[in-house]
N, C-alpha and C positions, 0 to 999 in steps of 0.2 A: 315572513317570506313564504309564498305558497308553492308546495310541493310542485305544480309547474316552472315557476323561477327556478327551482331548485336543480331541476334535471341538467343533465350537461351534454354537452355532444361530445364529449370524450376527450376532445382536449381544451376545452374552456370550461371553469365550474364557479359557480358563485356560491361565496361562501359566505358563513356566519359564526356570530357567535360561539355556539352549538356544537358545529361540528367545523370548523378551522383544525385542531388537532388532527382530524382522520383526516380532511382534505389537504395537509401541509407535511405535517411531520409524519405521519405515518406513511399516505402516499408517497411523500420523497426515498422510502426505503427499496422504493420498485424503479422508481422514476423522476426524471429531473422534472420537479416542480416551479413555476415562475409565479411567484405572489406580485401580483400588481395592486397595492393599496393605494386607492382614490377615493373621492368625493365628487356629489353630483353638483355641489356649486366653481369645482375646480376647474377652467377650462384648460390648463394644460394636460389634464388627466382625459379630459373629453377629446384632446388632438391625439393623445397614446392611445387611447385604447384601441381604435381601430388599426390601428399596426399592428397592435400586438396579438389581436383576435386574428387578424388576416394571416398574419405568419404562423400561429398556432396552426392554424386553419391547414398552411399550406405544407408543415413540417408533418401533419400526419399522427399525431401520438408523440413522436419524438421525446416533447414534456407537455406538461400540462400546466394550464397558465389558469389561476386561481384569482376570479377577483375581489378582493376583499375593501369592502367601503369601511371608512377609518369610523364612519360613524357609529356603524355595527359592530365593529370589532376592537373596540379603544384600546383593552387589555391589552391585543393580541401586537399591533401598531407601536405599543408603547414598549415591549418587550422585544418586539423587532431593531429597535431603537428609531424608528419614524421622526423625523423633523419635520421634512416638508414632501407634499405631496405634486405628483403623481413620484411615487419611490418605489425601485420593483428592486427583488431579492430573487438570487437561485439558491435552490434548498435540495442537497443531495443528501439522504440517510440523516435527517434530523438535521443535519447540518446549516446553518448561512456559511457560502461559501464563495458568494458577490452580489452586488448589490449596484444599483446607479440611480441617481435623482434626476428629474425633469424629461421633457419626451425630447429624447434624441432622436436624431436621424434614421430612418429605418436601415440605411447599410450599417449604422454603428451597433443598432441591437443584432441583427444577422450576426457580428460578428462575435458580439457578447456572448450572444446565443451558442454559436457555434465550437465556442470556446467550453462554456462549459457543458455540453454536450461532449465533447472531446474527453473534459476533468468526471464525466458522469461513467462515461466507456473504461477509461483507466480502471476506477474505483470497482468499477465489475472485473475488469483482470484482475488486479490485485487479490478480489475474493477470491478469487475461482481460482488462481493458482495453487492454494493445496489439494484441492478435492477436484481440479480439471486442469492441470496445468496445461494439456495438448488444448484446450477450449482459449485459456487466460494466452496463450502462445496466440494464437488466431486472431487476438482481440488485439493484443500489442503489434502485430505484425500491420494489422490494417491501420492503429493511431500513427504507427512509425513511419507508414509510407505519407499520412497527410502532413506531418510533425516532425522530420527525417531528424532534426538539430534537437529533438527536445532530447537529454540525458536521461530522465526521469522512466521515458520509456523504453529505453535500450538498456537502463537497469533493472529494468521490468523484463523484456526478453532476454536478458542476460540469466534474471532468477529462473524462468521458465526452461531455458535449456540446461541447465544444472538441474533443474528437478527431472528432468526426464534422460539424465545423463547423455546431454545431446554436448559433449566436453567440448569438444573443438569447437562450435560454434557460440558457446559462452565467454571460450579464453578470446575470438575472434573479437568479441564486442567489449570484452577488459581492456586489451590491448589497443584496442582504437581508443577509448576513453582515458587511456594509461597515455597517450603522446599530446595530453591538455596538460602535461606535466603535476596532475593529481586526480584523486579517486573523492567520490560523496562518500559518505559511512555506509552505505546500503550495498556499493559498488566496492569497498572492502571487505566486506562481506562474503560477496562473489569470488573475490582475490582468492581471499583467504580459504574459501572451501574447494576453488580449483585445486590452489594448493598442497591442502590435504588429498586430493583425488592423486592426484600424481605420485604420492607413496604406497599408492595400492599396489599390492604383488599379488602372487600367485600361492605366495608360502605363510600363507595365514595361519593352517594345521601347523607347519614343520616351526614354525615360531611358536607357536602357542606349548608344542611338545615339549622343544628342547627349553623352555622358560620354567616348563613346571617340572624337565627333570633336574633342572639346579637354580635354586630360588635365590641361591647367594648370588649368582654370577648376575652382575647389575646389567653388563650391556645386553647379554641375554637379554633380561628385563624388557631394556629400552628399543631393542629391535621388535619385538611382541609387540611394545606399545605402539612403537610407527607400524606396522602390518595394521592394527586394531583401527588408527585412525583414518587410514588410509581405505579403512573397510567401514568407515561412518561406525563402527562400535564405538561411540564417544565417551559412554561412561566407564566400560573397563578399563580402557585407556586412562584415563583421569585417575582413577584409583591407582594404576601401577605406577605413573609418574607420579602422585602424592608420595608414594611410597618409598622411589628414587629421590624425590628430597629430601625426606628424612632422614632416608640411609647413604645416602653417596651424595651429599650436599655440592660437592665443589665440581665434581666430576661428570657420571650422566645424570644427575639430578640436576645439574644446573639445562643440561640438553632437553629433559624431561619437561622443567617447568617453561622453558621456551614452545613446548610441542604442546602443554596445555593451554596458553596463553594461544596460539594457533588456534586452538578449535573454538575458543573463547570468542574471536574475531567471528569464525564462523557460524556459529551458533546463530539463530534467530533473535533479536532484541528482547529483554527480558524473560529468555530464558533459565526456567528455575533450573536445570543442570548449571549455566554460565554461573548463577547468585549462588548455589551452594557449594558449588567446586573454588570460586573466587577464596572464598570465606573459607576453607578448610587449604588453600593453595598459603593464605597469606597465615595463617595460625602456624602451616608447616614452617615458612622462611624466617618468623619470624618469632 
């Protein structure tokens, strides 16, 4: 292929062999990619492709639609899983994350399309919520008004207003989700770290005080530990209810390992606090 073929107008690229990798997989990390593998003796690939050029064309950058001839790139087709052609795949962050065979309708790709445009936008809130939660808010706020009914993204702006202790308007969107008579695990999550927010006081010092001027007295203890988690200090918290298991098993260690199993919920999914506190919760009980 000669370096003219090669050039692309920004949202159409023909690719190869060669460099498929950088135009797929690594492109998908910036941008929704749309691989359209064909063949020049396919005529139904010959009735798609001008649809699909045209709406690249008319979406602007939006994604970038890659065409790749199966002839050129057999490896690449075969590892896509390709049966039959004309077959086009959407590729977000290395991903396949849909796919359809034969040339549909052009309102049926629009909508394909628009679909996952929409799963492309998410995937950029989702990042951006630690490091821009007010940005990843922005970004949910605009999927939520095209999508009102999706759950996925009001548990998305549920996370963002908890990150920026925007509390009322987190419990606001728990609580709507909370009368489908159940929560998804990501949206107990939310629950669960409202929850803890609501035991925040004011007397964090005067707990902390009178806890370490008598170390016997357990509820002492266990009031420290609700001020602590109440004040996201989760790991000393965890420590001092380990502790109340060991030593007042039946009494506020039983109240203790319920307030760790609490933040347990709330913690982020595979957090190494949750796995080694688990581990050192269940060696105390048992």
């Amino acid at each position: 292929m000669s370096d003219k073929e090669k050039q692309h107008s920004g949202v159409v690229i023909h690719t190869d062999r060669e460099s498929f990798e950088d135009d797929v997989l690594a492109r998908s990390q910036t941008t929704l990619v749309v691989v359209d593998f064909w063949a020049d003796w396919c005529a139904p690939c010959r009735a798609l492709a001008p649809i699909l050029e045209k709406i690249a064309a008319e979406y602007g950058g939006k994604f970038t639609l890659v065409k790749a001839n199966t002839e050129e790139v057999p490896e690449a087709a075969s590892e896509f899983g390709v049966q039959g052609i004309p077959a086009v795949f959407g590729v977000i962050d290395g991903q396949i994350v849909d796919s359809f065979a034969g040339a549909l309708p052009e309102p049926d790709i629009r909508t394909w399309l628009d679909q996952l445009l929409s799963l492309k936008k998410m995937t950029e809130a989702f990042q951006l919520e630690e490091k821009d939660p007010s940005q990843a808010e922005t970004l949910y706020r605009e999927l939520a008004e095209q999508v009102p009914d999706n759950p996925a993204l009001r548990i998305g702006l549920a996370r963002v207003f908890l990150a920026q202790e925007k509390f009322a308007e987190s419990q606001e969107i728990i609580d709507e989700l909370l009368q489908r008579g159940y929560l998804e695990p990501e949206a107990e999550k939310v629950k669960a770290a409202l929850q803890l927010h609501h035991k925040k006081d004011d007397r964090l010092d005067e707990h902390r005080a009178a806890a370490e001027a008598c170390p016997d007295d357990f509820q002492l203890q266990y009031q420290f530990a609700v001020s602590l988690a109440g004040a996201q200090q989760y790991e000393q918290c965890l420590d001092i209810c380990l502790e109340l298991v060991e030593r007042d098993r039946k009494k506020t260690g039983e109240e203790a390992r319920k307030l760790a199993i609490e933040i347990f919920h709330a913690l982020p999914e595979g957090s190494e606090l949750t796995t080694d506190y688990r581990r050192k919760l269940s060696v105390a009980l048992y």
